[in-house]
C-alpha positions in Angstrom: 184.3 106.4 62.5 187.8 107.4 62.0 188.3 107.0 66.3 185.9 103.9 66.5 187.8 101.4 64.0 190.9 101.6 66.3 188.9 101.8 69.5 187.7 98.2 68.0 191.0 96.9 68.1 191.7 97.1 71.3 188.5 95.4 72.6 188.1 91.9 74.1 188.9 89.3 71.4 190.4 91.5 68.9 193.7 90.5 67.2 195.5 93.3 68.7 194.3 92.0 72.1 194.8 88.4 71.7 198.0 88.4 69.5 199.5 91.6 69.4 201.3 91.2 72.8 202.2 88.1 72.9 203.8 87.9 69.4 207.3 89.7 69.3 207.0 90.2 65.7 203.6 91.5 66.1 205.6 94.5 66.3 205.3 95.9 63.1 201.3 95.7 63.6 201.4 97.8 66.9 203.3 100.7 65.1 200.8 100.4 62.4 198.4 100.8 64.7 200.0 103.6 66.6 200.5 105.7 63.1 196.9 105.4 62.4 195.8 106.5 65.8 198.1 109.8 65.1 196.3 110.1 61.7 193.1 109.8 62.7 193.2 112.7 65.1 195.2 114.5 62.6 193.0 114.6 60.1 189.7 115.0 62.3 191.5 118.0 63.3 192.4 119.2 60.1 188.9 118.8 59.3 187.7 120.6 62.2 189.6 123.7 61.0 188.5 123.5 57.8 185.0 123.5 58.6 185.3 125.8 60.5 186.9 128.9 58.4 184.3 127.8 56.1 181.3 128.2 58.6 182.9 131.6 59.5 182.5 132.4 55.6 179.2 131.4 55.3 177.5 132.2 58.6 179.7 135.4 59.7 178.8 137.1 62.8 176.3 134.6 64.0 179.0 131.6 63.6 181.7 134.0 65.9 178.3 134.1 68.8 178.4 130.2 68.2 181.4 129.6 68.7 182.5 131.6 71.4 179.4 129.4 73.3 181.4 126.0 72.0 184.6 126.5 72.0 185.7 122.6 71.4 185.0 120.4 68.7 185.0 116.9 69.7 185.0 116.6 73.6 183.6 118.9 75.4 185.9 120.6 77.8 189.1 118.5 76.1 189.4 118.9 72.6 
């Protein structure tokens, strides 16, 4: 959710699309934008970690086989 709401904002008909760039004081809305891009994958990282340590409490052993087999979170072979 937190990458798909700004992925909509970029798609055909969108304000950010139809507006964004051709108004100069759009400006302010494309920084917006930007910040919440940067939070987004902040805090899905963030998340990430923090589910992970917890697995690793829970599970042990069995969650250090796991992830050594899947070693990213949210694209494989990226992130």
């Amino acid at each position: 959710m937190i990458a798909g709401i700004p992925l909509s904002h970029v798609t055909s008909g969108s304000w950010l699309t139809e507006c964004a760039f051709v108004n100069p004081s759009a400006l302010y809305m494309i920084v917006v934008w930007s910040v919440w891009w940067v939070w987004g994958f902040a805090a899905c990282a963030r998340r990430a970690q923090a589910e992970d340590a917890q697995l690793r409490k829970v599970f042990g052993e069995k969650w250090d086989e796991y992830a050594a087999r899947v070693p990213c979170w949210f694209v494989p072979g990226i992130l």
